[in-house]
PDB file as gemmi writes it, atoms N, CA and C in Angstrom:
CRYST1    1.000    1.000    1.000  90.00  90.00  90.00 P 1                      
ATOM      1  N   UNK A   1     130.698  57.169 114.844  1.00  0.00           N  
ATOM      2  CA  UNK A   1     130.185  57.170 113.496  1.00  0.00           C  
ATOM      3  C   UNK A   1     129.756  55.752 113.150  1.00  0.00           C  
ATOM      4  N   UNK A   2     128.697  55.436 112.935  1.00  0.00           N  
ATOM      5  CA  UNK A   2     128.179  54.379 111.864  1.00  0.00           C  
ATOM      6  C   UNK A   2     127.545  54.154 110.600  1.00  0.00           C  
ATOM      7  N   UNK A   3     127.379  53.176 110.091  1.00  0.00           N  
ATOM      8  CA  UNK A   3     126.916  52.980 109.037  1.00  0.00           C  
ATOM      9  C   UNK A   3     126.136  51.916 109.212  1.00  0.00           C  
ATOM     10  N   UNK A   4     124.378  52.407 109.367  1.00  0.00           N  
ATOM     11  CA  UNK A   4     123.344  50.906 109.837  1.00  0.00           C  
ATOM     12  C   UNK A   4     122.579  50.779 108.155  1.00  0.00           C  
ATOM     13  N   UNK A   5     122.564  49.595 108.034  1.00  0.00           N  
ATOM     14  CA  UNK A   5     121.789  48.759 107.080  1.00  0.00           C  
ATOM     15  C   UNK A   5     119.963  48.997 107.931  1.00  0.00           C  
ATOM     16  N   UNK A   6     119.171  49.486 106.875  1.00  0.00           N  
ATOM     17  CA  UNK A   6     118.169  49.454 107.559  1.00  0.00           C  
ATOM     18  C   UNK A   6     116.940  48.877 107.005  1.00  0.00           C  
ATOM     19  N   UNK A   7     117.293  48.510 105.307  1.00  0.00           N  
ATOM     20  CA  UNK A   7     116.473  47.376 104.696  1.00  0.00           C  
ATOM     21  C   UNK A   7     117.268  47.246 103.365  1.00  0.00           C  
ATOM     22  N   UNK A   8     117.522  45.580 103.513  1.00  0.00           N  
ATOM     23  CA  UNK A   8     117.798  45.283 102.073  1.00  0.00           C  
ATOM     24  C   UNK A   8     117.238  44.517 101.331  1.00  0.00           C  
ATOM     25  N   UNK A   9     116.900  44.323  99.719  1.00  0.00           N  
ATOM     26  CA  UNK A   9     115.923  43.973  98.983  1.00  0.00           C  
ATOM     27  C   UNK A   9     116.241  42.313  99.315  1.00  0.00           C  
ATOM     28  N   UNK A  10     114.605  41.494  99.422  1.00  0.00           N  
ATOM     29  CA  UNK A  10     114.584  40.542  99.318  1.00  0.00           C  
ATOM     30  C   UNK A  10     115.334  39.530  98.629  1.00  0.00           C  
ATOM     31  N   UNK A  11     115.330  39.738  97.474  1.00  0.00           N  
ATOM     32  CA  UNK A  11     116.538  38.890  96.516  1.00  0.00           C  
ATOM     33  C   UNK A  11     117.879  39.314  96.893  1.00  0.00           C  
ATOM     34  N   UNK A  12     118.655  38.634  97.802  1.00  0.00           N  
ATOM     35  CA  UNK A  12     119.578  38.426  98.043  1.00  0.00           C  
ATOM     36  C   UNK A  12     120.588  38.059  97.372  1.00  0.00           C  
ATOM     37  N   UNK A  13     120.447  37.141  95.841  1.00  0.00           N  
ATOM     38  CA  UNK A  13     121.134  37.052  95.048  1.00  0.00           C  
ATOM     39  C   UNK A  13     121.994  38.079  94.204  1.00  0.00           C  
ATOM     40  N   UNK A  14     121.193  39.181  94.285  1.00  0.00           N  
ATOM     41  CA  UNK A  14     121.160  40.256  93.335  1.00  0.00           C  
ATOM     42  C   UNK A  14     121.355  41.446  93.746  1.00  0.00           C  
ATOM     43  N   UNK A  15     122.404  42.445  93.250  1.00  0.00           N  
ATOM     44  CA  UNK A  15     122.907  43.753  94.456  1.00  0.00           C  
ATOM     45  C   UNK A  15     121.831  44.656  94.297  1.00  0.00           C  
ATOM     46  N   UNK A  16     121.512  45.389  95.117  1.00  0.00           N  
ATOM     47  CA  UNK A  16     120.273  46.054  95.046  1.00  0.00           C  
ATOM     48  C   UNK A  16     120.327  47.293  93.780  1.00  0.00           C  
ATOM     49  N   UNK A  17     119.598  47.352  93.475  1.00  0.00           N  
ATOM     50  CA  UNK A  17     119.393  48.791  92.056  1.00  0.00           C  
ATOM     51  C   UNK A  17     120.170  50.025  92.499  1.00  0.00           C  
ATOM     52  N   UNK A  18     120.095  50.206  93.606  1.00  0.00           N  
ATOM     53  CA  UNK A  18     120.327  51.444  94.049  1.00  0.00           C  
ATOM     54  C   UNK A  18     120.712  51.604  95.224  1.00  0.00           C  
ATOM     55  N   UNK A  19     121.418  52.300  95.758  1.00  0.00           N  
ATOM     56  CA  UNK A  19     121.743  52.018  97.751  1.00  0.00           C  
ATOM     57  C   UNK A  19     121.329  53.706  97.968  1.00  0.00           C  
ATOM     58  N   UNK A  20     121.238  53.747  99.097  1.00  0.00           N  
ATOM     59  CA  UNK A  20     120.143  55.330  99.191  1.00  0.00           C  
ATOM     60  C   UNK A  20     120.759  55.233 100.990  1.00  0.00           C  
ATOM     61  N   UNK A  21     121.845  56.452 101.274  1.00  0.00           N  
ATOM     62  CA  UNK A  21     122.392  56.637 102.477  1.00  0.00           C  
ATOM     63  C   UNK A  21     121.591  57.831 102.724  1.00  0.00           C  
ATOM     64  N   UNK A  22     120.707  58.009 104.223  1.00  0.00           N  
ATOM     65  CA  UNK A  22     120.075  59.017 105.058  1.00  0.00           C  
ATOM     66  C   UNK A  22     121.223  59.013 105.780  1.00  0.00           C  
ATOM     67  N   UNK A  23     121.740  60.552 105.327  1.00  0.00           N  
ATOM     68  CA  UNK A  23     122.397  61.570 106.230  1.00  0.00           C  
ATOM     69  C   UNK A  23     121.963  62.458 107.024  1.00  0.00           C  
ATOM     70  N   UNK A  24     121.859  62.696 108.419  1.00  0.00           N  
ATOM     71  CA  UNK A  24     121.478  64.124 109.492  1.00  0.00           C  
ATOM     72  C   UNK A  24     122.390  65.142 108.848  1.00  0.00           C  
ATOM     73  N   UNK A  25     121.706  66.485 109.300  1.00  0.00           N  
ATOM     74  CA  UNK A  25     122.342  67.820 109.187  1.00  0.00           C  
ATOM     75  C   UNK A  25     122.890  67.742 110.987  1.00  0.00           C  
ATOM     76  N   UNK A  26     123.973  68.670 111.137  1.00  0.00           N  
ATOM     77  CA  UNK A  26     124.076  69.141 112.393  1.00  0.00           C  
ATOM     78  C   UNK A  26     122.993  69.785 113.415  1.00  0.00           C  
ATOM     79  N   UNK A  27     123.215  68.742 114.294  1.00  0.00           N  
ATOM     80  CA  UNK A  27     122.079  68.717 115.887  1.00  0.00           C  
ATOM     81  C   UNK A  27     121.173  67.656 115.460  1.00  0.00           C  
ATOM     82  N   UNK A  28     121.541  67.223 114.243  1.00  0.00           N  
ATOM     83  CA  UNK A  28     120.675  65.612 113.951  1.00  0.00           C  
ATOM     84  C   UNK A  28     121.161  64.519 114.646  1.00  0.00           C  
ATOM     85  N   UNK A  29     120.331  63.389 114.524  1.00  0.00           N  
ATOM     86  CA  UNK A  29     120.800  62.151 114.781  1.00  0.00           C  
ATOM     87  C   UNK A  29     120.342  61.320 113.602  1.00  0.00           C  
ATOM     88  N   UNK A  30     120.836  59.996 113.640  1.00  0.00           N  
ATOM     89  CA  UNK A  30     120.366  58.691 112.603  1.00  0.00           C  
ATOM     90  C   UNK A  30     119.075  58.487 112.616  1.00  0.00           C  
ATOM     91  N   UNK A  31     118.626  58.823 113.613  1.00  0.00           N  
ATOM     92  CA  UNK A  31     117.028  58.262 113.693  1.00  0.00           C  
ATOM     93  C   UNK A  31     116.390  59.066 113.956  1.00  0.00           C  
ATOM     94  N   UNK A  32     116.092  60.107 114.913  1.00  0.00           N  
ATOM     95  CA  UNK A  32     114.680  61.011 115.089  1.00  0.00           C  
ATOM     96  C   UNK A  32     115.095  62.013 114.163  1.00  0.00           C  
ATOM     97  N   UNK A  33     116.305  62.394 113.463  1.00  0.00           N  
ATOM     98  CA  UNK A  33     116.001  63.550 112.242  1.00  0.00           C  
ATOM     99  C   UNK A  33     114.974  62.885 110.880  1.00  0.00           C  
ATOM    100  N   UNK A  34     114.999  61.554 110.607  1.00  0.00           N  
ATOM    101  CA  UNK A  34     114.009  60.452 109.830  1.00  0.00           C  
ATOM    102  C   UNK A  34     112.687  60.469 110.577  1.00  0.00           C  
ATOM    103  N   UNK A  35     112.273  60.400 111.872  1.00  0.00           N  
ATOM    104  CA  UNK A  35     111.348  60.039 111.988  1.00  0.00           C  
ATOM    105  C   UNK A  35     109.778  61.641 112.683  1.00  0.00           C  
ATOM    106  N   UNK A  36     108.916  61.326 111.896  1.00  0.00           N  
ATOM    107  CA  UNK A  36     108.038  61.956 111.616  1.00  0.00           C  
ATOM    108  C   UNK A  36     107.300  61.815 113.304  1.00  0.00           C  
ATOM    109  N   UNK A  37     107.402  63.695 113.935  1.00  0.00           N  
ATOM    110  CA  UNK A  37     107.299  63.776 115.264  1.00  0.00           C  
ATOM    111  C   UNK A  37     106.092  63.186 115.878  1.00  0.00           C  
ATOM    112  N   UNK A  38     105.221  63.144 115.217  1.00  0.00           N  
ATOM    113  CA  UNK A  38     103.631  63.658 115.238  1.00  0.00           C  
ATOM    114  C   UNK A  38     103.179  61.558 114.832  1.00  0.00           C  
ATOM    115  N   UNK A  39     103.250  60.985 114.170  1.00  0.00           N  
ATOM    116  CA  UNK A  39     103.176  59.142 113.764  1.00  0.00           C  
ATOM    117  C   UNK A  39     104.366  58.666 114.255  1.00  0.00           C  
ATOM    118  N   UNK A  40     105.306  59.123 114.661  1.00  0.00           N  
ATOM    119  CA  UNK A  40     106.370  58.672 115.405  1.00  0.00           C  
ATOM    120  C   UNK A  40     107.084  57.540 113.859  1.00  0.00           C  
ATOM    121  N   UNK A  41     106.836  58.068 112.736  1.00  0.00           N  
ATOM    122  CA  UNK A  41     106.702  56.865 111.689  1.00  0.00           C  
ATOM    123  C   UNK A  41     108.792  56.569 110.969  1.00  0.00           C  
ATOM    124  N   UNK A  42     109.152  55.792 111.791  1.00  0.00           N  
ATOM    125  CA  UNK A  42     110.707  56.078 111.028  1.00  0.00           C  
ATOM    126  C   UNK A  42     110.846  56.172 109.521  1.00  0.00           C  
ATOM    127  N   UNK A  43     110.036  57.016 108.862  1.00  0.00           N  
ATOM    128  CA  UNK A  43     109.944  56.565 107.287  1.00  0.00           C  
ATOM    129  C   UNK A  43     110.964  56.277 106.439  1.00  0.00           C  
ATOM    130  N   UNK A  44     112.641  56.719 106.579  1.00  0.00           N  
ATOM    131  CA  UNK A  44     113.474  55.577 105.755  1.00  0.00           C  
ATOM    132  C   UNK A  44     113.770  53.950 106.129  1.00  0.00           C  
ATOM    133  N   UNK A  45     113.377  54.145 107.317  1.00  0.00           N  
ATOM    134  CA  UNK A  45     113.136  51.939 107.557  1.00  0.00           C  
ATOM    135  C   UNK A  45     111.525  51.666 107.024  1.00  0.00           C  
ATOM    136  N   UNK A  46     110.243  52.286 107.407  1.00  0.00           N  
ATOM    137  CA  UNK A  46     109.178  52.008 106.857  1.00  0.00           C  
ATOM    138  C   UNK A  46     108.687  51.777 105.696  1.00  0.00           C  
ATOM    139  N   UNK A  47     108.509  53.558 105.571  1.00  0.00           N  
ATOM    140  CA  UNK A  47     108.197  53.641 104.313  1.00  0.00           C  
ATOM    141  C   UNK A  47     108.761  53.934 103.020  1.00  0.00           C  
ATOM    142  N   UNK A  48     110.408  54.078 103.153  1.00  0.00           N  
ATOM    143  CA  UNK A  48     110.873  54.208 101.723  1.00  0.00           C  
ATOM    144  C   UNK A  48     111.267  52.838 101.200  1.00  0.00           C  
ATOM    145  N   UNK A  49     111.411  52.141 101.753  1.00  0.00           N  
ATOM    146  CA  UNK A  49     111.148  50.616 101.147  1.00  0.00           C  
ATOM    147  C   UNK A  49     109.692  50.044 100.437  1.00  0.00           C  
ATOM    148  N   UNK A  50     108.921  50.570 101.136  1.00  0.00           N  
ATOM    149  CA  UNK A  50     107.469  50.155 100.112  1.00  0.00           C  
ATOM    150  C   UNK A  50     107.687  50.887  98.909  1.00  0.00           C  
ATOM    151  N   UNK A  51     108.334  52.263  99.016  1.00  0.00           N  
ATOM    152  CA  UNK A  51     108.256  53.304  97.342  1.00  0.00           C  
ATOM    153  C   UNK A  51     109.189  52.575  96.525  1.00  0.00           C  
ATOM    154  N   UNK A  52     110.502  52.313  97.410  1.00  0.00           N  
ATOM    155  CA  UNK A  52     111.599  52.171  96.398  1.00  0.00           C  
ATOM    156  C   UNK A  52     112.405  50.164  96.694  1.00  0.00           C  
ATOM    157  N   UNK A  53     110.994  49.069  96.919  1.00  0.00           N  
ATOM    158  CA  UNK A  53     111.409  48.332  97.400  1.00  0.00           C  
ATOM    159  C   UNK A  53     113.035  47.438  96.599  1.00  0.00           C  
ATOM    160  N   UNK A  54     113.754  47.526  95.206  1.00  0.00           N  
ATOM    161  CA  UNK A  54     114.606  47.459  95.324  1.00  0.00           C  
ATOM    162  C   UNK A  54     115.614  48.117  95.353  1.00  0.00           C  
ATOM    163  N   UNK A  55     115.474  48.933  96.654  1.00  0.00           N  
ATOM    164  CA  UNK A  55     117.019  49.484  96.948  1.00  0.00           C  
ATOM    165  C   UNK A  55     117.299  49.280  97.921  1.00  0.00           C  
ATOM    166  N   UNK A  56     118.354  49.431  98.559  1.00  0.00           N  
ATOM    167  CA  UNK A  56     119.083  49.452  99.680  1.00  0.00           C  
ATOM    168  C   UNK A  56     118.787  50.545 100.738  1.00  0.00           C  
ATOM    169  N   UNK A  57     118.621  50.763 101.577  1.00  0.00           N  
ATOM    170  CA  UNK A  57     118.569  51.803 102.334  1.00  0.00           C  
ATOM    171  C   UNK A  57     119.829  52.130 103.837  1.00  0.00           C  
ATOM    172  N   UNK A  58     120.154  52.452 104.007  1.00  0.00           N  
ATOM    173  CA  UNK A  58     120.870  52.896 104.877  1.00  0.00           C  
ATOM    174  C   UNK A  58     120.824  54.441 105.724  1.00  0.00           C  
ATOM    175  N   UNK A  59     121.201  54.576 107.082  1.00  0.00           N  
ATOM    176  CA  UNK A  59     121.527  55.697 107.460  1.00  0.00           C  
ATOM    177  C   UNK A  59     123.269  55.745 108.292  1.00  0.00           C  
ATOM    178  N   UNK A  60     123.717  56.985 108.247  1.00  0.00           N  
ATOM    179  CA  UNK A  60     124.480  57.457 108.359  1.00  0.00           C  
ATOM    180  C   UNK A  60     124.798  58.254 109.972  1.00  0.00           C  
ATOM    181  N   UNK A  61     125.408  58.265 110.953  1.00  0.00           N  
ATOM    182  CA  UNK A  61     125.008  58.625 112.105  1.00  0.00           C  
ATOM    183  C   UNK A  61     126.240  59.284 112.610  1.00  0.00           C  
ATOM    184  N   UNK A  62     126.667  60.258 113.115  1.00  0.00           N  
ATOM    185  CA  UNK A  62     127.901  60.678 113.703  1.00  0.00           C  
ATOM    186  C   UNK A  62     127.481  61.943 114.564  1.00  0.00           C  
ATOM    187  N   UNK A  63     128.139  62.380 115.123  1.00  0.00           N  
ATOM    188  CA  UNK A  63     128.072  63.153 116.385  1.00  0.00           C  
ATOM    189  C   UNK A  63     128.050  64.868 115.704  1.00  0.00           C  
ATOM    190  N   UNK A  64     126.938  65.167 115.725  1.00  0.00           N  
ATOM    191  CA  UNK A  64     126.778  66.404 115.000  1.00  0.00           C  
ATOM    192  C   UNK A  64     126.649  67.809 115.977  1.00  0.00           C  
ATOM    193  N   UNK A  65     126.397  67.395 117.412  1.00  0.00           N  
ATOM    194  CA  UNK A  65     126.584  68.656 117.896  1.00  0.00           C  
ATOM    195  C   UNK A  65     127.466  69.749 117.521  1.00  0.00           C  
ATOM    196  N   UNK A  66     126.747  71.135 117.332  1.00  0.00           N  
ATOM    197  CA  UNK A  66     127.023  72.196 116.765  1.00  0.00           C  
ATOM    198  C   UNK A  66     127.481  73.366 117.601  1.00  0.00           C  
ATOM    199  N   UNK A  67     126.807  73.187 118.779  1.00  0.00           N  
ATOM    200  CA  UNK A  67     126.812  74.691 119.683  1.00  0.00           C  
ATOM    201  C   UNK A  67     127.021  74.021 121.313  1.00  0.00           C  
ATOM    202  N   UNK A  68     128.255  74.905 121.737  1.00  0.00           N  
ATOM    203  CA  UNK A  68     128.784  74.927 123.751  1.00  0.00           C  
ATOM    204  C   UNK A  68     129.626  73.175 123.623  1.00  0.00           C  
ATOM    205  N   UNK A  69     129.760  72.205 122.079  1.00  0.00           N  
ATOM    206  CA  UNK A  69     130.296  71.217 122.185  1.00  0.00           C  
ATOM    207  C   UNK A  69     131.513  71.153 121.108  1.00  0.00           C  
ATOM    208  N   UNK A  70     132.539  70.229 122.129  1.00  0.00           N  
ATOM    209  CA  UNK A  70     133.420  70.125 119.908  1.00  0.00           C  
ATOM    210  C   UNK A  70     132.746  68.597 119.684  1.00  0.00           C  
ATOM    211  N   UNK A  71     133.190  69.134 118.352  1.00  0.00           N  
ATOM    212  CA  UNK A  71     132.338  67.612 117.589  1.00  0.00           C  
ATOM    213  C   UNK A  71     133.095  66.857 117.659  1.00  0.00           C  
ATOM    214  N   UNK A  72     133.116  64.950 117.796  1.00  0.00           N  
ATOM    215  CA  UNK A  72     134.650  64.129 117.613  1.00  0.00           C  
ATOM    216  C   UNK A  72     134.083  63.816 116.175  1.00  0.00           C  
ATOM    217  N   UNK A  73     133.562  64.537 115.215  1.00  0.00           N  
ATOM    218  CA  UNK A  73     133.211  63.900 114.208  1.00  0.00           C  
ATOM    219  C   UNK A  73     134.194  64.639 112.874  1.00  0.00           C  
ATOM    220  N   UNK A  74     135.291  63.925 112.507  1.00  0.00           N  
ATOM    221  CA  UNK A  74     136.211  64.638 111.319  1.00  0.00           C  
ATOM    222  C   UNK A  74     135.733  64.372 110.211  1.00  0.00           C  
ATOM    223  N   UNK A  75     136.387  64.983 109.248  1.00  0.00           N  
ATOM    224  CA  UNK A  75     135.798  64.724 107.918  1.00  0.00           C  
ATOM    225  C   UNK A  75     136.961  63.815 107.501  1.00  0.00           C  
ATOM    226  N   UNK A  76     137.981  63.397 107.594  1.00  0.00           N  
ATOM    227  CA  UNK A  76     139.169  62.321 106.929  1.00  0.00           C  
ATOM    228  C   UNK A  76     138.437  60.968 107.701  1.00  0.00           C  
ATOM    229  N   UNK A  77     137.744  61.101 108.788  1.00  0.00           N  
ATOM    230  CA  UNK A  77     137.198  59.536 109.467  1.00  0.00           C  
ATOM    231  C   UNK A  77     135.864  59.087 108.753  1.00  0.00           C  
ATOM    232  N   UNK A  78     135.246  60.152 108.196  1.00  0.00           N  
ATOM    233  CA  UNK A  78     134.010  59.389 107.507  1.00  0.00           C  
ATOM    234  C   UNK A  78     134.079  58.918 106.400  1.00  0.00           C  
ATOM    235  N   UNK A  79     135.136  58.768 105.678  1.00  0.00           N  
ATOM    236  CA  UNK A  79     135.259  57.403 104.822  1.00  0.00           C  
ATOM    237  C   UNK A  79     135.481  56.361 105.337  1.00  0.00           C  
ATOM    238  N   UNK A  80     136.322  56.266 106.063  1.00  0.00           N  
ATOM    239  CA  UNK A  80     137.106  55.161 106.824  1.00  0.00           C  
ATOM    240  C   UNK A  80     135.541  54.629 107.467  1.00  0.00           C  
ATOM    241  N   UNK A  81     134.695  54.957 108.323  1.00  0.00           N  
ATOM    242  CA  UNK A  81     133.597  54.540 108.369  1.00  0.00           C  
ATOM    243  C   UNK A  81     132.996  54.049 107.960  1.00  0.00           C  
ATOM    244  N   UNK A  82     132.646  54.827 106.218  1.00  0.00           N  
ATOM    245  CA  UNK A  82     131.683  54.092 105.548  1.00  0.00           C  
ATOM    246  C   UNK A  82     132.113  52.890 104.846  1.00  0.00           C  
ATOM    247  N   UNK A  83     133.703  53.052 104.347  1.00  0.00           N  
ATOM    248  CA  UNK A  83     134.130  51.881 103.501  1.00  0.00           C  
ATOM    249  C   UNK A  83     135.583  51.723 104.141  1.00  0.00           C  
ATOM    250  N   UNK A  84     135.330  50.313 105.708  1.00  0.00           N  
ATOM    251  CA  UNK A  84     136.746  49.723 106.289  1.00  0.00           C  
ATOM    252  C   UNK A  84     137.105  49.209 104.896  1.00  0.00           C  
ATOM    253  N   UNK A  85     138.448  49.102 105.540  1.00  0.00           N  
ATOM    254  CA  UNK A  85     139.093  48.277 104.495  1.00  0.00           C  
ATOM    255  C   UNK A  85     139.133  46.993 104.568  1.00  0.00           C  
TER     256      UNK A  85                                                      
END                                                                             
């Protein structure tokens, strides 16, 4: 499980307006469930920063296989993920 930073607003001084986590559904991943098959375009690193340039963006990534696998992905570990202590 991770938690990747994938653009944060220029002013560094200042916490971003908004933080915006891309989550996969199961048989997703962090990155090709975001990215557009056909422009190959990762649009939450691309282009949702030009729409929404002060926010935060992030994605969310854990082991979602659904079917012939068990998942190591629990639901009590994905906090602990998103916010160590």
């Amino acid at each position: 499980m991770a938690l990747s930073i994938l653009y944060a607003p220029q002013d560094a001084a200042t916490s971003p307006a908004v933080d915006i986590v891309a989550v996969h559904s199961l048989g997703g991943d962090a990155i090709t469930t975001w990215t557009h098959p056909k422009s190959k375009n990762f649009w939450v690193r691309f282009s949702l920063p030009q729409q929404i340039p002060d926010a935060g963006v992030m994605t969310f990534g854990y082991n979602a296989d659904a079917a012939f696998e068990r998942s190591t992905a629990e639901i009590f570990g994905i906090p602990k993920a998103c916010w160590p202590a």
